[in-house]
N, C-alpha and C positions, 0 to 999 in steps of 0.2 A: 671684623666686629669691633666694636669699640666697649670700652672697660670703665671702670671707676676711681678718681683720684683718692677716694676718701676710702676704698671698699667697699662693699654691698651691705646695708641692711638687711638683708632677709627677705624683703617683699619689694623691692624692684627685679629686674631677669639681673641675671648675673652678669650676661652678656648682651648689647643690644646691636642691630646694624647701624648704618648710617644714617636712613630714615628717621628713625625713631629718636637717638641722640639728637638732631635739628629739631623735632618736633618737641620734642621732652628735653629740654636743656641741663633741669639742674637733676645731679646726681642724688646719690644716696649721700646722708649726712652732710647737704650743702657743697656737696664736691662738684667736680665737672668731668665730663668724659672726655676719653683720649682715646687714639687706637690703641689697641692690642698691639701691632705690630705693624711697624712701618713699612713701606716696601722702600729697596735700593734702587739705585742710578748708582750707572758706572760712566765710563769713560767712553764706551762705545755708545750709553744713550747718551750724553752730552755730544759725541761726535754729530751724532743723527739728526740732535735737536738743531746743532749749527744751523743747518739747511732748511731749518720748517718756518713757520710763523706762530708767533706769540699763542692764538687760538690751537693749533695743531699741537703745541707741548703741551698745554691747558688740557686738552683733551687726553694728551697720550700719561700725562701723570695723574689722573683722575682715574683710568683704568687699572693703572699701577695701583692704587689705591682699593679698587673692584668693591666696588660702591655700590649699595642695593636700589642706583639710579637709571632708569635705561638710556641707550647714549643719546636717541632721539632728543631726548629731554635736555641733557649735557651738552646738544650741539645748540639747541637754542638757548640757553641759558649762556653759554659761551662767546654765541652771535651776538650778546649785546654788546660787546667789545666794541663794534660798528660803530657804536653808537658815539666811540671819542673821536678826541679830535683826529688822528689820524688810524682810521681802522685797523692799516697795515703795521702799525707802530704805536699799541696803545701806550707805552710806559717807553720812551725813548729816554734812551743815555748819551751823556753830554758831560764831555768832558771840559773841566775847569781850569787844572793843573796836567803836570806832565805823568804824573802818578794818579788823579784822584778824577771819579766819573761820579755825576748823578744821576740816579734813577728818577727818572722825575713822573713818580706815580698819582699826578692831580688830574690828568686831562681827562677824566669824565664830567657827566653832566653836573656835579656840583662842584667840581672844581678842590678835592681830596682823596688821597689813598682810599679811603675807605670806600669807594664807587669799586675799587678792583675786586674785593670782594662781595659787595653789596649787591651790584648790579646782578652776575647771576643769581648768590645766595637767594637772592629774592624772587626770581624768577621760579628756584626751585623749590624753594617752601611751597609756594601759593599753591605749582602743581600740585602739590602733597596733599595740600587741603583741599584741594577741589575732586583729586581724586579720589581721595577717601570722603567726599561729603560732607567733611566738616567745618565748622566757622573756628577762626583764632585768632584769640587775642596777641599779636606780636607789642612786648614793653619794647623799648627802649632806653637808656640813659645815657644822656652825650654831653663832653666839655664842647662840642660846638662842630663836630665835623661827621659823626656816628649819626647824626639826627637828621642832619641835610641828606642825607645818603640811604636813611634807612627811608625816608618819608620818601625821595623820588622812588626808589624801585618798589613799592607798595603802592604808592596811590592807585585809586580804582582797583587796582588787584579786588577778583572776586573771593568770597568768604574769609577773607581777613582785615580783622581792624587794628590799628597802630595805636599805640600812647609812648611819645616820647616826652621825656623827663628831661629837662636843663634847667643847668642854676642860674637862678634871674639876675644880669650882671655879671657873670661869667663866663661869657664867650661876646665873639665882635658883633658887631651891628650890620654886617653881611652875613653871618651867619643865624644870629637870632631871626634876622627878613625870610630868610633861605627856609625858616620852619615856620615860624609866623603867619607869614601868606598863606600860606597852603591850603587852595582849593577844597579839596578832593572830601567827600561825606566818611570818606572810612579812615581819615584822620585825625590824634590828638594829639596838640601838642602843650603841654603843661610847664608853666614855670615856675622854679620853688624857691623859695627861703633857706638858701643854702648854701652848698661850693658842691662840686661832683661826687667828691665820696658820699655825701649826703643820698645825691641820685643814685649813685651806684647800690650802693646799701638800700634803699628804697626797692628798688630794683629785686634786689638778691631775695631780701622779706617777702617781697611777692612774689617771687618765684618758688620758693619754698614755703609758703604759707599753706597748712591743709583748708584753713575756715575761706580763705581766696578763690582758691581750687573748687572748692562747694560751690558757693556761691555763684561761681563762673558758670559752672556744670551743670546749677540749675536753669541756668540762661543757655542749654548746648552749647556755649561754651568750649574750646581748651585756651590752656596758656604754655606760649613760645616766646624768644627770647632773640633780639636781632644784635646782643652784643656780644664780644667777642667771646662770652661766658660760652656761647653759640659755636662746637666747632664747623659747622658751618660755614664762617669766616673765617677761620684759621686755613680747613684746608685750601681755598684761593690764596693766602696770604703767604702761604713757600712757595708758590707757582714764582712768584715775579723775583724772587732773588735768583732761581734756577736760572732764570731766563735772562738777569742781568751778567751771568757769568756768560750766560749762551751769546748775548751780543758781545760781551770783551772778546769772547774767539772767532766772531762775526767780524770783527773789525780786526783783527790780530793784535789787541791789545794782551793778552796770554795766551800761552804757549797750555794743549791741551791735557788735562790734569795739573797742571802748576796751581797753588794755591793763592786767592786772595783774602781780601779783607772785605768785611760789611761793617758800616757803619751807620748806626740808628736809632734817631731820637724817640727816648720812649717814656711813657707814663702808666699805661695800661699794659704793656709787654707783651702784646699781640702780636705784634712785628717783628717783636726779638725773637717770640717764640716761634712765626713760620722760619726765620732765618735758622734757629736750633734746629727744627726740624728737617730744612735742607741738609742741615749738615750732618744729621745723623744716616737722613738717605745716603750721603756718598759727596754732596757738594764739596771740593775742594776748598773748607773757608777755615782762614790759619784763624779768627779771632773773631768773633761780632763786640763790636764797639759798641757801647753803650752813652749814650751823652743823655743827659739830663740839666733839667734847669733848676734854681736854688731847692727845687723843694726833691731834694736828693735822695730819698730816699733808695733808688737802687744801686745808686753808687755806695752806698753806705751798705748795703745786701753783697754787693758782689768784691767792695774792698773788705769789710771786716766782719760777713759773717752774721752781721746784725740785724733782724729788722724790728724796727724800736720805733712805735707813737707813741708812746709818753712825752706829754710834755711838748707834742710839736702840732703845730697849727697849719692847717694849709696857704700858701703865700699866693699872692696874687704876681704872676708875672705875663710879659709880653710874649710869651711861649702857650697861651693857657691850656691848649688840650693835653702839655704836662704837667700843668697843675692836680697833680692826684700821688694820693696818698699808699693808698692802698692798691696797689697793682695784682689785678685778677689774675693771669697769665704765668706768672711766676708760682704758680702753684701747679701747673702742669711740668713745670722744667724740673721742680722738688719731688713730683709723683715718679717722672722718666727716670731720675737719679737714685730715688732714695726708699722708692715703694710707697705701696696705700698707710704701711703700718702710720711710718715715719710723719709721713704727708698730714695725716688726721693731727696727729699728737701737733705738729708743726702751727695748724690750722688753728686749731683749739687754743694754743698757748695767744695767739696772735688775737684771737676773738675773747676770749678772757683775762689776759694780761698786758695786752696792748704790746708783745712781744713776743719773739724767737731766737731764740741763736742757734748756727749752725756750728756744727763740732768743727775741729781745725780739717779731720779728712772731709769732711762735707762741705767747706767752703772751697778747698783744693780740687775738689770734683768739679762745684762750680767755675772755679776761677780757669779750671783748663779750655771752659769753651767762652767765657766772659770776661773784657775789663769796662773796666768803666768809670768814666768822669763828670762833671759837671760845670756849668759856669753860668754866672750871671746875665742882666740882660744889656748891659754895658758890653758887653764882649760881644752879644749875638749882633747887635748894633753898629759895632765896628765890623764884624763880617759882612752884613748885608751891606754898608757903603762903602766899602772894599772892591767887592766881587761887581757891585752895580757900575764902579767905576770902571772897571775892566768889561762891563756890559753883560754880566749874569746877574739876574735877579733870585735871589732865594728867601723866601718865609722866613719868619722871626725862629722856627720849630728846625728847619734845615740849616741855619745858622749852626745853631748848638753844635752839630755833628763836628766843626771843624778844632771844636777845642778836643775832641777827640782823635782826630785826623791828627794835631799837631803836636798831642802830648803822647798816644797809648799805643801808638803805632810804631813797631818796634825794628821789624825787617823790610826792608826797599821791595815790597809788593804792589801790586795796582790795587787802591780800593773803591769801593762802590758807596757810596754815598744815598741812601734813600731819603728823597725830600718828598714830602709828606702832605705836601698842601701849595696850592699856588696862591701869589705873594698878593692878590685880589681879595682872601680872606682876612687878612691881617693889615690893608693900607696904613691907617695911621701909625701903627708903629715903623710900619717900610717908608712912609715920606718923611717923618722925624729920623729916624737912619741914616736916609740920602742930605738930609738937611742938616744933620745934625744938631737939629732943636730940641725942644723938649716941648713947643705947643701944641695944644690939643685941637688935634683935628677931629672931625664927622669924617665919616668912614667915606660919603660922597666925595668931601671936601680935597680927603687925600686920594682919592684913586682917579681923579681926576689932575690933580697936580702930579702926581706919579707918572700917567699917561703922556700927561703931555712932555714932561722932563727927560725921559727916557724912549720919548716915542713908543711905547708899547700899546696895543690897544687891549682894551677893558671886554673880556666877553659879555654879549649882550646876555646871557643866563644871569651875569652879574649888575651890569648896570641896569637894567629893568624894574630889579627890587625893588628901588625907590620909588617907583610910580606903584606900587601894588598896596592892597588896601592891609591891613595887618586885621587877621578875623579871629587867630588866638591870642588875646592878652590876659589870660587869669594867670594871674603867679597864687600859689596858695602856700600854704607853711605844712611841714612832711608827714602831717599828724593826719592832714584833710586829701590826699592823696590819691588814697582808695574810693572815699566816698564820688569825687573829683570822676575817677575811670569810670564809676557804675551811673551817675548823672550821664556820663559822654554816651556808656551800652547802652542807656535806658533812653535816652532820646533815640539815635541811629536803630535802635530797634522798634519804634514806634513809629517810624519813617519806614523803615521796611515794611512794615507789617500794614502801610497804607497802600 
């Protein structure tokens, strides 16, 4: 059963299953659910898992979990795995150094982590709704990789429609194309006057909004939520670090129960937070590394205890889906630690004062399973023409990780590196990298000079964009939003209804 980060108001269940949390995302008092109780992994399921396949541990921690999903459902929603580039091997690890492996979780159909959760997540919502005969509205809000991700695994999906939220200017030009085009009648995709917190917050308002809710509900109507607020995607998102220690004892890179390292770029804290969660099941991991780009705000949470927006702005960097302020996620890691009381009070101070501080024993809580660092995009820069020179390519996002790798890492362990996006998202900053310029490329211009410099080829998902016609272009300002969603219901429902 899954619980509440903030408590129960009195008039949601106290306790709901898994169904219902994906369906019904936002909790009582603007909180988010979590389970109750996590199940464990030992040493003899890591033995076992050695032997299986990616899909086969997928499914066998998913029952660990005893999910109110039938497994029918779980083996298809599982099967879309198939669908990357190498079935038998959707998140392959690659090692770089003598010590350090990447998890290189991009090779789904949009080419970022977030397809590892997406792709079933979505699969199983739509069941839900179809099963119960309902229509829903899934939000979305993305710095630029949540949106490519939530849109392919919904399109066409019957009884469900999409509105994804990004900030116009704020994500690359393969990635704005990736939502822009998009076919499909049961999709929106909206651009704002803003940066992501903007979205994200827009987001949250409507998810907790009762006059929204109305509204929707007069139209039969529900509203559900595809981002990581969602744990929906969370629970996929421990699956792939379980499974990154399962291939270091597949290759005998560790010795079984020895501990490693994880290390992972974060803005939103979804990823930190399945890697917490592995580690609470039993994963053997001495430390999850945190890297972050100038807009530091979780290095600043996990060194000193603080989280402080006064007075700071969100920055534009060549990292952008770190670009955020307010990391959602991190308030599940303050609920597991420190209870709902805490959490709310935590929450409150943070939405009313633009701050928090954690006591010195509450930072030392955190700091047992967290460090964490940051660097600029000079240094991420230096990593990817680095690593390209030795013939590994990594994203502007997976760069970060190694000033983590090379400052916080404390004992001679093997670590796991999670790269997060493949280096076709972010071209103009990866051929100014390789070249060490600083001219501005089209995102064409560079992933065509990248290709051909490096010999790598460009998946056709990717180079196609450009010949496709762009059928979303409203950017509006945050205030016209709503109105925005119910013009989008109100046509598509007039199409239906012919």
């Amino acid at each position: 059963m899954f619980i509440e980060t903030r408590g129960n108001d009195g008039i949601k269940p106290n306790k709901v299953p898994f169904s219902f949390a994906i369906l019904n995302p936002s909790a009582s008092f603007g909180g988010l659910y979590v389970p109750e109780n996590l199940p464990k992994i030992d040493t003899a399921f890591l033995e076992k898992a050695s032997k299986k396949s990616y899909k086969e541990i997928t499914l066998d921690i998913l029952k660990l979990f005893n999910i109110d999903i039938e497994e029918e459902v779980m083996q298809k929603a599982v099967a879309l795995y198939d669908k990357f580039d190498d079935a038998s091997e959707p998140t392959p690890l690659v090692q770089i150094e003598d010590d350090l492996f990447v998890n290189e979780l991009y090779h789904g159909p949009t080419r970022a982590f977030k397809d590892m959760a997406l792709q079933p997540f979505g699969y199983i919502l739509s069941h839900l709704a179809q099963k119960l005969n309902e229509q829903y509205l899934i939000l979305a809000a993305t710095s630029g990789d949540t949106g490519p991700a939530t849109l392919d695994t919904f399109a066409n999906k019957p009884n469900i429609k999409v509105v994804c939220l990004y900030p116009d200017g704020g994500t690359s030009d393969v990635q704005r194309l990736q939502m822009t085009t998009q076919k499909s009648p049961n999709l929106k995709i909206i651009g704002i006057h803003g940066n992501f917190d903007d979205a994200q917050n827009a987001l949250k308002n409507l998810l907790a909004s009762p006059s929204f809710k109305e509204a929707l509900s007069a139209k039969d109507i529900k509203l559900s939520a595809a981002n990581s607020v969602n744990f929906g995607r969370i629970i996929f998102q421990i699956i792939y670090h379980i499974y990154a220690y399962v291939a270091l004892l597949k290759h005998g890179k560790v010795e079984l129960g020895k501990p490693f390292y994880t290390i992972i770029p974060s803005g939103n804290f979804g990823n930190a937070l399945g890697a917490y969660y592995a580690k609470k099941m039993g994963l053997p991991v001495e430390k999850i590394l945190i890297a972050s780009n100038i807009n530091n705000i979780l290095t600043d949470l996990i060194t000193t205890g603080v989280y402080d927006l006064r007075n700071r702005s969100l920055l534009q960097t060549t990292s952008p889906a770190m670009d955020i302020l307010i990391s959602s996620n991190v308030e599940r890691v303050l609920f597991d630690k420190f209870g709902s009381k805490r959490t709310k009070e935590l929450m409150e101070a943070l939405k009313e004062n633009k701050l928090y501080t954690l006591t010195k024993e509450e930072l030392a809580s955190l700091q047992a399973d967290f460090e964490a660092v940051y660097c600029d995009d000079a240094f991420g820069k230096e990593q990817i023409s680095h690593y390209a020179s030795k013939g590994y390519i990594m994203d502007p996002h997976t760069a970060t990780c190694l000033k983590a790798y090379k400052e916080l890492k404390a004992k001679p362990l093997p670590s796991v590196l999670c790269s997060t996006a493949e280096w076709t998202k972010f071209a103009p900053t990866m051929f100014n990298a390789i070249n060490q310029n600083s001219i501005k490329y089209s995102d064409k211009e560079a992933l065509e000079g990248i290709s051909n410099a490096l010999h790598v080829k460009i998946p056709n998902c990717i180079s196609t964009l450009f010949n496709e016609t762009v059928i979303h272009d409203k950017v509006v300002a945050k205030e016209n939003i709503e109105a925005e969603i119910f013009d989008f219901l109100n046509l598509t429902c007039k199409k239906e209804c012919k």
